[in-house]
Gaussian input, Z-matrix of N, CA and C with variables (Angstrom, degrees):
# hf/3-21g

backbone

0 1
 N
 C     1     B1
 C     2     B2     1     A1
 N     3     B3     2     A2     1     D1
 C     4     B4     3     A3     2     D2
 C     5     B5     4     A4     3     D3
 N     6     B6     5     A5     4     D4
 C     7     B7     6     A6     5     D5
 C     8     B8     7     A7     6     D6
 N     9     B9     8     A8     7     D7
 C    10    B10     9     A9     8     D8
 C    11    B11    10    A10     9     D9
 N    12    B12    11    A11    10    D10
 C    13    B13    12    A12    11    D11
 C    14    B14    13    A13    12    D12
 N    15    B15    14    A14    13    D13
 C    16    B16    15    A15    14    D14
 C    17    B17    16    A16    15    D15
 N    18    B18    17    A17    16    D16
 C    19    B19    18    A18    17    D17
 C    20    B20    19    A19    18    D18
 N    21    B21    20    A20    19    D19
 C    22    B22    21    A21    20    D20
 C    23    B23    22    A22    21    D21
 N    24    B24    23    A23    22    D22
 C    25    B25    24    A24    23    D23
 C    26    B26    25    A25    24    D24
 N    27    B27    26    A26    25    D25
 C    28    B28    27    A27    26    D26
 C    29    B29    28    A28    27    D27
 N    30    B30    29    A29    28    D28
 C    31    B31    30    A30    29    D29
 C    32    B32    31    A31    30    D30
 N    33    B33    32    A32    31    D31
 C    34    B34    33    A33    32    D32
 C    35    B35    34    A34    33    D33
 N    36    B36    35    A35    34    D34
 C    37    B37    36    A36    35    D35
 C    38    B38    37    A37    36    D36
 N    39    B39    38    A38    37    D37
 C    40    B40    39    A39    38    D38
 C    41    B41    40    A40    39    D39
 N    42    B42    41    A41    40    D40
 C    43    B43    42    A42    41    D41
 C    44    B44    43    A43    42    D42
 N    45    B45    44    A44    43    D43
 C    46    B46    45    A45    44    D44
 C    47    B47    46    A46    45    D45
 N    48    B48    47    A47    46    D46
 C    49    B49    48    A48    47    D47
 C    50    B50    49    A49    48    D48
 N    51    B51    50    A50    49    D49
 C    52    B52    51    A51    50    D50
 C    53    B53    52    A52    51    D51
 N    54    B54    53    A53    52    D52
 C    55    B55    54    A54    53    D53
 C    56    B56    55    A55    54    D54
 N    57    B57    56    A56    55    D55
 C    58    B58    57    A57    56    D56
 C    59    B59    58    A58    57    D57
 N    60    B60    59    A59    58    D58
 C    61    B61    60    A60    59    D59
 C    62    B62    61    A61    60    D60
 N    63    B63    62    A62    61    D61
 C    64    B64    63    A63    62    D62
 C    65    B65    64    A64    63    D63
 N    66    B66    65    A65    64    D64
 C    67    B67    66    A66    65    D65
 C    68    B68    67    A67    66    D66
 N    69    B69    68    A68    67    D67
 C    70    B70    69    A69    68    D68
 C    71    B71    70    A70    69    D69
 N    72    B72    71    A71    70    D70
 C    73    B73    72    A72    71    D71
 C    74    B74    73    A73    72    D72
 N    75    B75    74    A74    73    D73
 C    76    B76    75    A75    74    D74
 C    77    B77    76    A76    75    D75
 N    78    B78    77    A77    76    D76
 C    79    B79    78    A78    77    D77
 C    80    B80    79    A79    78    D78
 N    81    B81    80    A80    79    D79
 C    82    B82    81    A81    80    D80
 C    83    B83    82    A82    81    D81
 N    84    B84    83    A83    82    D82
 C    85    B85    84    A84    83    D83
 C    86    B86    85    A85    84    D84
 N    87    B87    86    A86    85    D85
 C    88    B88    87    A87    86    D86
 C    89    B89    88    A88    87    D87
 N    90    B90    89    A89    88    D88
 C    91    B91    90    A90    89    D89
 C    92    B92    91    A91    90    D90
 N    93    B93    92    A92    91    D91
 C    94    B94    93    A93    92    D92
 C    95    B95    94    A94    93    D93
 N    96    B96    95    A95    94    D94
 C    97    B97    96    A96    95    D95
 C    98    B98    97    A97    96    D96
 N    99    B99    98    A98    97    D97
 C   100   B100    99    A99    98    D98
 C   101   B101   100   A100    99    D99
 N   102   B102   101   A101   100   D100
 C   103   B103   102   A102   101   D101
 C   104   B104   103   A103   102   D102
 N   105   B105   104   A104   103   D103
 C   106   B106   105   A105   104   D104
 C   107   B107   106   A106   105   D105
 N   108   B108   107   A107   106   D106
 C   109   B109   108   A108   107   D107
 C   110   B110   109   A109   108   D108
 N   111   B111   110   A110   109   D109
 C   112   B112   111   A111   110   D110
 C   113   B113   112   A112   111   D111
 N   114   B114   113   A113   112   D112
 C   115   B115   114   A114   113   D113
 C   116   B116   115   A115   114   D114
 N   117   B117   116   A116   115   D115
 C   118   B118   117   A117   116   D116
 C   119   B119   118   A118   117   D117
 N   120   B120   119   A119   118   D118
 C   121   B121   120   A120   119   D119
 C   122   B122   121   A121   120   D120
 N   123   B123   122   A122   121   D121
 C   124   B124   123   A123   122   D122
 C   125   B125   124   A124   123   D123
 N   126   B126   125   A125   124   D124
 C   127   B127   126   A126   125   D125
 C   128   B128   127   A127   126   D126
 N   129   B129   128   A128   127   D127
 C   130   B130   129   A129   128   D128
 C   131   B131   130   A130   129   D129
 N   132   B132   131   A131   130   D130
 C   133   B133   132   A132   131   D131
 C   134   B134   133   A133   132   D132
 N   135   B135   134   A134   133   D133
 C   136   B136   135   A135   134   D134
 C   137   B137   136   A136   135   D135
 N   138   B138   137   A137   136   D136
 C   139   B139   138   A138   137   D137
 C   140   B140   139   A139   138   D138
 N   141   B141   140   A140   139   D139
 C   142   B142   141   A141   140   D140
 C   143   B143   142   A142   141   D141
 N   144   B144   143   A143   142   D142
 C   145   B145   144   A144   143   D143
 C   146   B146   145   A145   144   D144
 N   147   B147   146   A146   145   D145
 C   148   B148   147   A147   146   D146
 C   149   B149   148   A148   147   D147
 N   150   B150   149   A149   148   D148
 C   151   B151   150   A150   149   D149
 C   152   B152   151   A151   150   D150
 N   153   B153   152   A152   151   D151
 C   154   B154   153   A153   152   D152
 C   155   B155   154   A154   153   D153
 N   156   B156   155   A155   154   D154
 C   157   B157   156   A156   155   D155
 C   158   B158   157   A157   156   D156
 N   159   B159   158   A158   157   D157
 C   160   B160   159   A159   158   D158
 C   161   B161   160   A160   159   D159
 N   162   B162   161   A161   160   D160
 C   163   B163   162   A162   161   D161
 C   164   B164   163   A163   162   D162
 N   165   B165   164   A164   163   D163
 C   166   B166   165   A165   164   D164
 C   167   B167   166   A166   165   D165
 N   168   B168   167   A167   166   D166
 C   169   B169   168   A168   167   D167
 C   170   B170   169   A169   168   D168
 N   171   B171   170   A170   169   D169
 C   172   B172   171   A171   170   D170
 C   173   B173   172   A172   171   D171
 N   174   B174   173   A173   172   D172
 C   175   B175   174   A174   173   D173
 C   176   B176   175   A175   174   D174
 N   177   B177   176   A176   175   D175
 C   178   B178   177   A177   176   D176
 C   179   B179   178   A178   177   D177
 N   180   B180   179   A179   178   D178
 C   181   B181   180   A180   179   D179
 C   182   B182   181   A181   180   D180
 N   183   B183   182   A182   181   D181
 C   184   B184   183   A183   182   D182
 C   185   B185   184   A184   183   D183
 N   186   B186   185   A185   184   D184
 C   187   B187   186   A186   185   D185
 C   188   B188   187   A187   186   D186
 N   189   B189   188   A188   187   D187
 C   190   B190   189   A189   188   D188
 C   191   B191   190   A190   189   D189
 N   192   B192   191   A191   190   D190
 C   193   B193   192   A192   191   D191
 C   194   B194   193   A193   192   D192
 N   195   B195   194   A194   193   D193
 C   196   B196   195   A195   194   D194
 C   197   B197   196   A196   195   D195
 N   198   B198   197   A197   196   D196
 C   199   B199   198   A198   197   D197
 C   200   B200   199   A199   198   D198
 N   201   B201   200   A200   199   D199
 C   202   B202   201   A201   200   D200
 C   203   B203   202   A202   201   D201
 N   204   B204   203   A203   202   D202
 C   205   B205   204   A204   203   D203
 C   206   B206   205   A205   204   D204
 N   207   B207   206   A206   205   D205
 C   208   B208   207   A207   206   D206
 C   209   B209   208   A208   207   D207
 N   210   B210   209   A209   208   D208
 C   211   B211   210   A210   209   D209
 C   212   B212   211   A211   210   D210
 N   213   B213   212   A212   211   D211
 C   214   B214   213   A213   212   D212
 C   215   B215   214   A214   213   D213
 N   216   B216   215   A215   214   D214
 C   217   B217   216   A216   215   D215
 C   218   B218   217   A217   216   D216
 N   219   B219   218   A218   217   D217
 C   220   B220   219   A219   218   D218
 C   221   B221   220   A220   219   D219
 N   222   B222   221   A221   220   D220
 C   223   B223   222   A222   221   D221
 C   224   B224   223   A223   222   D222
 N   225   B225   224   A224   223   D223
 C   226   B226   225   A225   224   D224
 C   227   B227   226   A226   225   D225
 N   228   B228   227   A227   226   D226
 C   229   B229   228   A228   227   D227
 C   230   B230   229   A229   228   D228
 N   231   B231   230   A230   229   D229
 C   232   B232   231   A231   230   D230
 C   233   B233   232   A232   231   D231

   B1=1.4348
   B2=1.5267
   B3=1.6582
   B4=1.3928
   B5=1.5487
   B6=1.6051
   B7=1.1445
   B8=2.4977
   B9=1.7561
   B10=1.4543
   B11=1.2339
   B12=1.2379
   B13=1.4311
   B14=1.9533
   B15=1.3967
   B16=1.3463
   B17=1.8986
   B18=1.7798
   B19=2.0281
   B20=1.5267
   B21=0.9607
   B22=1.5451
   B23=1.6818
   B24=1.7444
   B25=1.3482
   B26=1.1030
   B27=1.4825
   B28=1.4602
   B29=1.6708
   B30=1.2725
   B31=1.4714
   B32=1.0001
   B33=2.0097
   B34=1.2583
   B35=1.5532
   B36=1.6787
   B37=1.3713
   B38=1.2913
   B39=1.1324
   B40=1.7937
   B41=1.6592
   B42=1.3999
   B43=1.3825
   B44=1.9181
   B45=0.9359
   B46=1.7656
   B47=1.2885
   B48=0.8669
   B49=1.4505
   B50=1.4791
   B51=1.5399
   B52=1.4789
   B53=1.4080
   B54=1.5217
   B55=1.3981
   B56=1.1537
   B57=1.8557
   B58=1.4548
   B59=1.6337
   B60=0.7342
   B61=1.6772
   B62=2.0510
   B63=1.6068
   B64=1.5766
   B65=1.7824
   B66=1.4305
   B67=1.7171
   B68=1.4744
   B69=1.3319
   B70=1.9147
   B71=1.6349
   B72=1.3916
   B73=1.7015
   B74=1.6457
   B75=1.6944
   B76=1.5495
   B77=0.9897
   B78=0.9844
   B79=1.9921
   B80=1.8678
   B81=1.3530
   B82=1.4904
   B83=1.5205
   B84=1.4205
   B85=1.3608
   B86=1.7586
   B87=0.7978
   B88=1.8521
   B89=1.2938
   B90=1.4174
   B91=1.1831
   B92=1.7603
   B93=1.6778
   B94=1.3256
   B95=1.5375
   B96=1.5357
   B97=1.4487
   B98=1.5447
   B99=1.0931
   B100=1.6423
   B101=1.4586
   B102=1.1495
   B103=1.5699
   B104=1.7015
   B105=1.5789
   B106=2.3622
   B107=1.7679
   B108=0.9568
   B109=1.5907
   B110=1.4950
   B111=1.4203
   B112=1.5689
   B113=1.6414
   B114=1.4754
   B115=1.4041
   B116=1.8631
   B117=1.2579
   B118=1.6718
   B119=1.4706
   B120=1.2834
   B121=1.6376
   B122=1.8439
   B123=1.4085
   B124=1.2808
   B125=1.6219
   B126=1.1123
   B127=1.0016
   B128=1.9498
   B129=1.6817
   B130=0.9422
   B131=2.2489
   B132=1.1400
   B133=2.0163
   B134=1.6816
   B135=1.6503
   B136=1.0707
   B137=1.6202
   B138=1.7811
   B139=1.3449
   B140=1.6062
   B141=1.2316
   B142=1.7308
   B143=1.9014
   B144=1.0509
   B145=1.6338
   B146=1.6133
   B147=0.8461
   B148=1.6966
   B149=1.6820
   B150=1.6179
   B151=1.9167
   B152=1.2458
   B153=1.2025
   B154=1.5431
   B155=1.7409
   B156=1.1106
   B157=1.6169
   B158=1.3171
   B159=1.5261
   B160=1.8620
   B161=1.4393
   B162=1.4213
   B163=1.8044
   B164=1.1579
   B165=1.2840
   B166=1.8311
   B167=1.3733
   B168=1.2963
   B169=1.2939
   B170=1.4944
   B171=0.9867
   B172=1.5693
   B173=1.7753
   B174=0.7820
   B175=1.8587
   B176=1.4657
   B177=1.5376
   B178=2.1379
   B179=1.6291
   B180=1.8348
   B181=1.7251
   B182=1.8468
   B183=1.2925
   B184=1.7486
   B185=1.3458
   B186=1.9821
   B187=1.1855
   B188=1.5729
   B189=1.3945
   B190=1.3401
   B191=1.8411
   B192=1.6993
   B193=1.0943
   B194=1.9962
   B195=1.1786
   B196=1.4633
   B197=1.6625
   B198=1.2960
   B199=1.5577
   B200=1.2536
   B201=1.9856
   B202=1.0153
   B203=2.0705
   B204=1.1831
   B205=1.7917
   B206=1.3417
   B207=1.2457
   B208=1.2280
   B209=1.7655
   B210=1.6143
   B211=1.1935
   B212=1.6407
   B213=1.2328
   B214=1.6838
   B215=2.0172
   B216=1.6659
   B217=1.3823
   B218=1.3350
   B219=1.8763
   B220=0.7004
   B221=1.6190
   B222=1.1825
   B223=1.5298
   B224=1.8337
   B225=1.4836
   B226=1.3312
   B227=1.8005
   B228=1.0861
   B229=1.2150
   B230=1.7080
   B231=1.4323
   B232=1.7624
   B233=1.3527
   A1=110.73
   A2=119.06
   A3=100.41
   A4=95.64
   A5=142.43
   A6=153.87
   A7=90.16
   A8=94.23
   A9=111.31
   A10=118.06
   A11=132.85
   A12=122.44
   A13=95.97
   A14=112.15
   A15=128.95
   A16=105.51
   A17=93.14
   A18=107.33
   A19=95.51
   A20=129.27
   A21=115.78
   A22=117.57
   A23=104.26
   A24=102.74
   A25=128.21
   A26=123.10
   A27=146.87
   A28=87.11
   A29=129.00
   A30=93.45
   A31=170.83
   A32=81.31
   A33=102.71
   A34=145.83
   A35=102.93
   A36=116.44
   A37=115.36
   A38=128.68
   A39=134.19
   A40=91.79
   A41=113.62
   A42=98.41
   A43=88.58
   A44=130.55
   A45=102.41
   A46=108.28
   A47=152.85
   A48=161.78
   A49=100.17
   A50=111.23
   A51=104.58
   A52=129.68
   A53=112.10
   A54=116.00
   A55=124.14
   A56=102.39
   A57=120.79
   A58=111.45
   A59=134.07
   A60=139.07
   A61=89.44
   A62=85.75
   A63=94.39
   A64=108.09
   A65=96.41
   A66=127.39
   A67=103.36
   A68=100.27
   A69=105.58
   A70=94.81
   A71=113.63
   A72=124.53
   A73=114.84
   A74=94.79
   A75=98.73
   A76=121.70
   A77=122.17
   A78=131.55
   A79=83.39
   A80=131.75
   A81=126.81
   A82=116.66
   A83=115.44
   A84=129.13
   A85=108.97
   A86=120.66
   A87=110.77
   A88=119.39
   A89=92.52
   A90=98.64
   A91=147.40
   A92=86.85
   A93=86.58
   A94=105.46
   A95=126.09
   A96=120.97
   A97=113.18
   A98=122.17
   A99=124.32
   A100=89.10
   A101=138.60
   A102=134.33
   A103=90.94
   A104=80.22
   A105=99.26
   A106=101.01
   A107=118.81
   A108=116.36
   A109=102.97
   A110=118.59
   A111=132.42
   A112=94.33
   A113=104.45
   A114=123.25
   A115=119.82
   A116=93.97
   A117=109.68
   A118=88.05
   A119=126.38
   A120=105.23
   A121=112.41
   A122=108.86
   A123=111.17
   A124=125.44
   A125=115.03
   A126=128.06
   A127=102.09
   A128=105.97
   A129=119.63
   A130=90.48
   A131=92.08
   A132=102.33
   A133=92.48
   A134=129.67
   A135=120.80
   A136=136.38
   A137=81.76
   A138=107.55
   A139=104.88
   A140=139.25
   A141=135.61
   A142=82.69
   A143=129.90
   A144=115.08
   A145=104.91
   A146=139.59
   A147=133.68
   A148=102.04
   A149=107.47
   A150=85.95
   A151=96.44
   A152=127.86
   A153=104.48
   A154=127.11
   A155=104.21
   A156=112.63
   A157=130.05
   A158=87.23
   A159=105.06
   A160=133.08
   A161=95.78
   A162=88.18
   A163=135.28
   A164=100.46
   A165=119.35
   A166=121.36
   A167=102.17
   A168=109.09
   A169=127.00
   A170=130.73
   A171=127.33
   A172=99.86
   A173=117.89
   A174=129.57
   A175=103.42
   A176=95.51
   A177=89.64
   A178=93.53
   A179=72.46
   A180=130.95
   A181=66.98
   A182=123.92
   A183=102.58
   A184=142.78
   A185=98.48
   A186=108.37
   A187=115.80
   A188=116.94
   A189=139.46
   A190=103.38
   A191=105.08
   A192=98.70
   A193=137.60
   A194=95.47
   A195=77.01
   A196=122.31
   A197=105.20
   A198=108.26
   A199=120.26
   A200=108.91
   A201=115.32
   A202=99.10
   A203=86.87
   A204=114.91
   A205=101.27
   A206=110.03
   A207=139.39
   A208=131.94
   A209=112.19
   A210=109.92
   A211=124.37
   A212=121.38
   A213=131.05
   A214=91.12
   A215=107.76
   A216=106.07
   A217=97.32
   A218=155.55
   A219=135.43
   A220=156.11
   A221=95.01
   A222=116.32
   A223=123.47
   A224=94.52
   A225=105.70
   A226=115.65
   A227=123.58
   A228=104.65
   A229=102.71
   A230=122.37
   A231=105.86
   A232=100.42
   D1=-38.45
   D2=-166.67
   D3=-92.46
   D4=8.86
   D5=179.12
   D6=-59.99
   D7=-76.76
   D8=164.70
   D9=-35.83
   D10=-38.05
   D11=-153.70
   D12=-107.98
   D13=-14.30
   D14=174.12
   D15=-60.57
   D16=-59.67
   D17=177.33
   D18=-64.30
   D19=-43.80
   D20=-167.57
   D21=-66.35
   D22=-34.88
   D23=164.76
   D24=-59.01
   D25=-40.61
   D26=-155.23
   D27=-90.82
   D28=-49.82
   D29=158.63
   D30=31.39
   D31=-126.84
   D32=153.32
   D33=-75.32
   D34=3.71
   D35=149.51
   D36=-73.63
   D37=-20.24
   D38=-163.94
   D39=-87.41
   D40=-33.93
   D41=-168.30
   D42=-91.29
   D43=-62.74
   D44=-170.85
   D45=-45.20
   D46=-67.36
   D47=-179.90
   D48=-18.79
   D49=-61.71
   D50=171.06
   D51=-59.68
   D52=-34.83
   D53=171.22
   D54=-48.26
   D55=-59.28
   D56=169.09
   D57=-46.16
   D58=-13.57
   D59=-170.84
   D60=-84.63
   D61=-54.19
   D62=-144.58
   D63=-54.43
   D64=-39.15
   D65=163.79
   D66=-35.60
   D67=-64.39
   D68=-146.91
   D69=-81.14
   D70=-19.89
   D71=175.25
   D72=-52.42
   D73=-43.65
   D74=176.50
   D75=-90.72
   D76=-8.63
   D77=-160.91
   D78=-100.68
   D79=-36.54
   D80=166.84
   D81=-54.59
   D82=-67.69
   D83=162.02
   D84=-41.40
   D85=-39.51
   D86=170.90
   D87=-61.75
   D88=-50.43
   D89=174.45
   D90=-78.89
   D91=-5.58
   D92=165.74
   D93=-121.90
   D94=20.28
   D95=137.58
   D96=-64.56
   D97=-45.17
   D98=-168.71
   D99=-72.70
   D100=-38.70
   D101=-172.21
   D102=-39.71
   D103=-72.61
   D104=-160.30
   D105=-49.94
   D106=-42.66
   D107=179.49
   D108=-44.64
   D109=-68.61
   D110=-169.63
   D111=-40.21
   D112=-73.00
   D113=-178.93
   D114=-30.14
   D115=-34.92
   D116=-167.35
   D117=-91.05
   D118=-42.44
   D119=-170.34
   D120=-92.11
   D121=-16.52
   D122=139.74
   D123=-30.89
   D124=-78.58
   D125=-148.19
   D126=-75.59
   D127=-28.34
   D128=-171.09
   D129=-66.18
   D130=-68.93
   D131=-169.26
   D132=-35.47
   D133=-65.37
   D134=159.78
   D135=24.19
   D136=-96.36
   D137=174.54
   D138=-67.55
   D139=-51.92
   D140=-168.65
   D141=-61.20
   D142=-54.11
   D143=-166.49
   D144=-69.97
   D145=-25.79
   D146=170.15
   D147=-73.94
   D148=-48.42
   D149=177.79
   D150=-60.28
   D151=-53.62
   D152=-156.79
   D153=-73.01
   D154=-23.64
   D155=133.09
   D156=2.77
   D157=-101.33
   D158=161.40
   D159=-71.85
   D160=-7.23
   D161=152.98
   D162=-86.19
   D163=-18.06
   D164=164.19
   D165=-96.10
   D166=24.22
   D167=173.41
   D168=-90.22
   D169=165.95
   D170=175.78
   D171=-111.14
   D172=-11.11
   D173=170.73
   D174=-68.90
   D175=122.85
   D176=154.41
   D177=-96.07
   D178=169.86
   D179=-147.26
   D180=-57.37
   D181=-53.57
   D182=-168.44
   D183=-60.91
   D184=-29.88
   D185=169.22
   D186=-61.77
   D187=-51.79
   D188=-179.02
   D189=-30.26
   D190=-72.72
   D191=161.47
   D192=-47.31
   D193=-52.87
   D194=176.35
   D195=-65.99
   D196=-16.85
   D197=163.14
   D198=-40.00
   D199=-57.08
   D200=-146.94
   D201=-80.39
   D202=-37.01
   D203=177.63
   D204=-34.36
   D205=-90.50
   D206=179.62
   D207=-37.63
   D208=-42.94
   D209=146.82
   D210=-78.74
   D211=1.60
   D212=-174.58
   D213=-80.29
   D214=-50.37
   D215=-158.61
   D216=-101.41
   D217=19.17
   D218=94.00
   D219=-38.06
   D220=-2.92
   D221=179.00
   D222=71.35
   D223=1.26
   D224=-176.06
   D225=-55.48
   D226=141.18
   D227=-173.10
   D228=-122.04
   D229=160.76
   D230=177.59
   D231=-127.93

């Protein structure tokens, strides 16, 4: 009898355990949707602060580029 009542515990640990998985599965997935959102509007302000950058710039669109070129394939880093 306590052989049975041993599988029945073990179980019903197998099944919270899975629940608990199923829980912490979504609460991951939320959380790394809300990650990419942050990330995306990051990246978005970014980019609006570099155009606006070069619109206040006194540089043309060519110099700008070879700026950007040019320290990329020197390896310089900022």
């Amino acid at each position: 009898m306590a052989r049975a009542m041993g599988m029945e515990v073990l179980e019903q640990k197998i099944e919270k355990a899975k629940s608990k998985v199923i829980r912490t599965k979504a609460a991951h997935e939320n959380a790394v949707d809300e990650l990419q959102v942050l990330l995306d509007k990051q990246t978005a302000l970014r980019a609006d602060k570099i155009m606006k950058a070069i619109a206040n710039s006194d540089k043309t669109y060519d110099e700008i580029l070879h700026f950007i070129s040019s320290s990329h394939k020197s390896g310089r880093k900022r």
